[in-house]
N, CA and C atoms as a LAMMPS dump frame, in Angstrom:
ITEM: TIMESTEP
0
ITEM: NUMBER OF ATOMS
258
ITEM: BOX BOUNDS ff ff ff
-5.0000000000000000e+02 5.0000000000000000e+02
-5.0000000000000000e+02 5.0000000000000000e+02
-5.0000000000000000e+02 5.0000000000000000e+02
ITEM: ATOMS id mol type element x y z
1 1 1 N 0.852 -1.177 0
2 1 2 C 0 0 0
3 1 3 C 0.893 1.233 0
4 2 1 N 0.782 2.066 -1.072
5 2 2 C 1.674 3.334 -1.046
6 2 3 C 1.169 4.934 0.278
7 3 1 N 1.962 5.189 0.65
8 3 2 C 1.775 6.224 1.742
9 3 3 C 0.385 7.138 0.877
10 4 1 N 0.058 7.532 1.819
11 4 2 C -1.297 8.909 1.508
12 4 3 C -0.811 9.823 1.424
13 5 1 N -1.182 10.747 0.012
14 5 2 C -0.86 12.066 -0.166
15 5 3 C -1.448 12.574 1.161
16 6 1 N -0.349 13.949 1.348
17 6 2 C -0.841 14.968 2.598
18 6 3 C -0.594 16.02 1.515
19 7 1 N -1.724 17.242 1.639
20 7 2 C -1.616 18.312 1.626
21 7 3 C -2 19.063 2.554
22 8 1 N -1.34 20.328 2.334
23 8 2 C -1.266 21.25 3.82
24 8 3 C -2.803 21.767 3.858
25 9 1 N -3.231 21.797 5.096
26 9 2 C -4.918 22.03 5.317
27 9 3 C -6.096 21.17 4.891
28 10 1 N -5.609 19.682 4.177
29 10 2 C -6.392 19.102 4.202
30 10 3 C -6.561 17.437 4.419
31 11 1 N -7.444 17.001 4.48
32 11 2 C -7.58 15.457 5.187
33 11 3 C -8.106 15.116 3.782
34 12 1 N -7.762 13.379 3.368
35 12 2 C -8.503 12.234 2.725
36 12 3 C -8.901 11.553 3.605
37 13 1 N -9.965 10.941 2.86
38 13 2 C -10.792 10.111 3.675
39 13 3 C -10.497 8.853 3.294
40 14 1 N -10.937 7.983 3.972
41 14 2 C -10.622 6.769 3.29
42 14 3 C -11.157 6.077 2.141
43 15 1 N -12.7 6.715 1.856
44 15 2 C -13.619 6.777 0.746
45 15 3 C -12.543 7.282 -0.7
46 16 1 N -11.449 8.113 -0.557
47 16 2 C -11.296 8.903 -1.102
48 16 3 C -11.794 10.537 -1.595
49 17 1 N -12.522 11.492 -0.273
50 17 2 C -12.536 12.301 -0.411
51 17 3 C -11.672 13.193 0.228
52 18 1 N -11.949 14.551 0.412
53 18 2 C -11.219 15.958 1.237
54 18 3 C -11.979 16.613 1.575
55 19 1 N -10.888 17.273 2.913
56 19 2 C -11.918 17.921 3.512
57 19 3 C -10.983 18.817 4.541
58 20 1 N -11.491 20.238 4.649
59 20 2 C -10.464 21.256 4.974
60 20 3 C -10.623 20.665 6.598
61 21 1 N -9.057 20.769 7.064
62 21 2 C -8.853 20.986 9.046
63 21 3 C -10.359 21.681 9.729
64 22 1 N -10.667 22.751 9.083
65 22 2 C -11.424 23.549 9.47
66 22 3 C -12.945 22.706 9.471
67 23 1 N -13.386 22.246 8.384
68 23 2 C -14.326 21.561 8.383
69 23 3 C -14.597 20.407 9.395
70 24 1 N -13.16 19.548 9.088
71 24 2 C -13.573 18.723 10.045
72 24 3 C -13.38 18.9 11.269
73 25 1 N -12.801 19.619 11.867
74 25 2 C -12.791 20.2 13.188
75 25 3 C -14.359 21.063 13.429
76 26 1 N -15.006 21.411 12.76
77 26 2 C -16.687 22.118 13.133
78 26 3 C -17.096 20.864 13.11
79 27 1 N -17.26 19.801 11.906
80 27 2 C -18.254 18.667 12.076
81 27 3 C -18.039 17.885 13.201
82 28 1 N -16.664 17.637 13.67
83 28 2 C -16.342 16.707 14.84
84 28 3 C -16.819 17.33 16.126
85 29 1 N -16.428 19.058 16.364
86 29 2 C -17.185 19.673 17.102
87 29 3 C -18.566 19.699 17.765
88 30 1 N -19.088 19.16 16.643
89 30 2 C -20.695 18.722 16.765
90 30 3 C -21.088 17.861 17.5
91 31 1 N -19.897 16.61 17.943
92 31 2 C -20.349 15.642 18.496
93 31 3 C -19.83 15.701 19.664
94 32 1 N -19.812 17.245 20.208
95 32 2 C -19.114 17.573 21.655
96 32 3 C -20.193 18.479 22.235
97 33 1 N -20.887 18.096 22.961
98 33 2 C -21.794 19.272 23.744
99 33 3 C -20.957 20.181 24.836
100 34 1 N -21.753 21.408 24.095
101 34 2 C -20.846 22.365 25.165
102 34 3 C -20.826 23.962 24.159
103 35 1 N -20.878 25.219 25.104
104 35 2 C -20.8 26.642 24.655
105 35 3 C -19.676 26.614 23.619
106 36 1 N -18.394 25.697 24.699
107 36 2 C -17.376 26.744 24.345
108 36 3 C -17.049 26.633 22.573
109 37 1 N -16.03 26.931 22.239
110 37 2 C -15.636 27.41 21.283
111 37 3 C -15.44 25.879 20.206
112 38 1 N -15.831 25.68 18.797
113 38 2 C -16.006 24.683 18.19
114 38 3 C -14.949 23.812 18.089
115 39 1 N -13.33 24.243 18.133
116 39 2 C -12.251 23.791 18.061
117 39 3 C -12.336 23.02 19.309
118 40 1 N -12.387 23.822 21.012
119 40 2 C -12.019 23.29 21.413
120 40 3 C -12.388 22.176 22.178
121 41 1 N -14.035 21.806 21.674
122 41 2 C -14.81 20.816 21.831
123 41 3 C -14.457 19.937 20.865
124 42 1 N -14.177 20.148 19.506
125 42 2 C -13.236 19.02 19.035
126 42 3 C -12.33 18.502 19.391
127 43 1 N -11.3 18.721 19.759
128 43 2 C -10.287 18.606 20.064
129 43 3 C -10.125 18.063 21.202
130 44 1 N -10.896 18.503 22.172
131 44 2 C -11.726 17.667 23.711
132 44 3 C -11.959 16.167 23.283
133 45 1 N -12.941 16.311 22.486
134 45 2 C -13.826 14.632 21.811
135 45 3 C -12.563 13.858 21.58
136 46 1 N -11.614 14.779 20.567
137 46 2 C -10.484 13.716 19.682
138 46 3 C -9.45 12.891 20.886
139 47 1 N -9.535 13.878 22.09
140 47 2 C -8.929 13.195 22.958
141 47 3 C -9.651 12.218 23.719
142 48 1 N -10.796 12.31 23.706
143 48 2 C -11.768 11.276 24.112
144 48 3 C -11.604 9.795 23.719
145 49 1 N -11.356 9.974 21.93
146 49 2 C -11.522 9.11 21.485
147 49 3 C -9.656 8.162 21.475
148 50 1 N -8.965 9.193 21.675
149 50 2 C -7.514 8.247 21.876
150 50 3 C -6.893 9.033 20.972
151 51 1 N -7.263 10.525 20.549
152 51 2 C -6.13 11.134 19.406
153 51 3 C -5.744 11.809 19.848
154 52 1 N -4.019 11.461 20.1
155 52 2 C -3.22 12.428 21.473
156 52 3 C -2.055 12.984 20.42
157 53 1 N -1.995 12.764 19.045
158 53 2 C -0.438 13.194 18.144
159 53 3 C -1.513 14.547 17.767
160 54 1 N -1.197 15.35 16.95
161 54 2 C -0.977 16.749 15.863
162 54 3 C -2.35 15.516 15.382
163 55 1 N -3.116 16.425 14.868
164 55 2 C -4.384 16.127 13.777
165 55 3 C -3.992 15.895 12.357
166 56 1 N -2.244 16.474 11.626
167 56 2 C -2.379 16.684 10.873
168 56 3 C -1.775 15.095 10.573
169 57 1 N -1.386 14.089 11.643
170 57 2 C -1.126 12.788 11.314
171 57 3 C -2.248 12.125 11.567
172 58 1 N -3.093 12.277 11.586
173 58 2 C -4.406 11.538 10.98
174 58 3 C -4.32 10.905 9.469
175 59 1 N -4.132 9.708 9.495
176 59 2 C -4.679 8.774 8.093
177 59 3 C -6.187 8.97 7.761
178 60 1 N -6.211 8.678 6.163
179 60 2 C -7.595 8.205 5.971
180 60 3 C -8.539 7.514 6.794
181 61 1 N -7.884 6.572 7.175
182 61 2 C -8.839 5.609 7.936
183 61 3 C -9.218 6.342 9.143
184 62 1 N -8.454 6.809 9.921
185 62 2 C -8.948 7.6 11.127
186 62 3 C -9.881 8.438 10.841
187 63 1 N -9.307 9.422 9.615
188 63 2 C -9.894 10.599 9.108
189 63 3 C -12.05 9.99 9.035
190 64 1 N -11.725 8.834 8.286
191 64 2 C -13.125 8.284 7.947
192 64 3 C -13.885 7.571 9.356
193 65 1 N -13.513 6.796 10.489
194 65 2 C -13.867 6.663 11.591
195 65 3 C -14.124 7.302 12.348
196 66 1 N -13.26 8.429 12.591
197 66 2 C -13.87 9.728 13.168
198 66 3 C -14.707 10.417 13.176
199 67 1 N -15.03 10.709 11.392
200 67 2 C -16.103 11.235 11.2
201 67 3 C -17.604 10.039 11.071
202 68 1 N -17.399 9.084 11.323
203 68 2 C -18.471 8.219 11.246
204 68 3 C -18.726 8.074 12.709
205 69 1 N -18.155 8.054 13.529
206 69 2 C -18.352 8.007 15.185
207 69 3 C -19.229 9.365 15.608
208 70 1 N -18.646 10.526 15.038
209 70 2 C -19.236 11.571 15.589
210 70 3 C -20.825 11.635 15.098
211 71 1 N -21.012 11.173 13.705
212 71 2 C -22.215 11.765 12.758
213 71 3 C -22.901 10.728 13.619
214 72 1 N -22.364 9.358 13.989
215 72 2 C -23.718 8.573 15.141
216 72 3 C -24.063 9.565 16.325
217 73 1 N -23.019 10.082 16.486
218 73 2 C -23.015 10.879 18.326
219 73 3 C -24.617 12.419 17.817
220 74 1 N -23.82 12.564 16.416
221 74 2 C -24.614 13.881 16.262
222 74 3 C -26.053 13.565 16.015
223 75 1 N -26.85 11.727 15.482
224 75 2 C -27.85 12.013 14.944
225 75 3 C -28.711 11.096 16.134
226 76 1 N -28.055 10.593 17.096
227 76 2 C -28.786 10.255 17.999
228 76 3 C -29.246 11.159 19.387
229 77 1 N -28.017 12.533 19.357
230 77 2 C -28.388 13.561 19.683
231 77 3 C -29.878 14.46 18.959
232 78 1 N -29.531 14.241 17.96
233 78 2 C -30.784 15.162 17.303
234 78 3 C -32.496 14.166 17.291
235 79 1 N -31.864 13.108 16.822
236 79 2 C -33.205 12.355 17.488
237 79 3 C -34.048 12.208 18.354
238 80 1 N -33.074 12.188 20.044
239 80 2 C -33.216 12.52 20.97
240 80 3 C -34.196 13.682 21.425
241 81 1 N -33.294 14.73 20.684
242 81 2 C -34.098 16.263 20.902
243 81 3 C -35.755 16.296 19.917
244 82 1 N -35.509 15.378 18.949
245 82 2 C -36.916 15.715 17.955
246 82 3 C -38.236 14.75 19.461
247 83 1 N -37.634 13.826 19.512
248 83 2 C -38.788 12.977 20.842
249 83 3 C -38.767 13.988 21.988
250 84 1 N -37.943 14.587 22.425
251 84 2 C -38.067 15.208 23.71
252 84 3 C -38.893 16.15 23.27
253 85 1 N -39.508 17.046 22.234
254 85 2 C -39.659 18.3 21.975
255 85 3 C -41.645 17.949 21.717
256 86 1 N -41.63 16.412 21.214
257 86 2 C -42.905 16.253 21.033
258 86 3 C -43.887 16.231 22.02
């Protein structure tokens, strides 16, 4: 298997897409309740989950688990809120 292109500011996925630091740091954000500031509820979670190096050594595969862990965290949150509200 040949190494993964890195470019500066952005992640592959393991699907083969991209996606800016910035992005995925708001979407991962999402799956962190809390005021404070979107980064640093990401970045909170990522340590949650066992990501203690620089973000910018994130592989695909992480890159794609990560964001599949959070989007469960985010839609069983929102589910949650649609039953509570009825």
């Amino acid at each position: 298997m040949s190494e993964p292109e890195h470019y500066p500011g952005l992640f592959q996925t393991a699907e083969g897409g991209w996606m800016t630091h910035k992005d995925f740091l708001s979407f991962i954000g999402g799956a962190s309740p809390g005021e404070s500031d979107t980064t640093e509820r990401a970045m909170a979670w990522l340590r949650r989950q066992g990501v203690t190096g620089p973000i910018e050594s994130l592989s695909p595969e992480d890159v794609s688990r990560l964001c599949a862990a959070a989007q469960k965290i985010i839609l069983a949150r929102k589910d949650r809120e649609k039953h509570e509200h009825r």
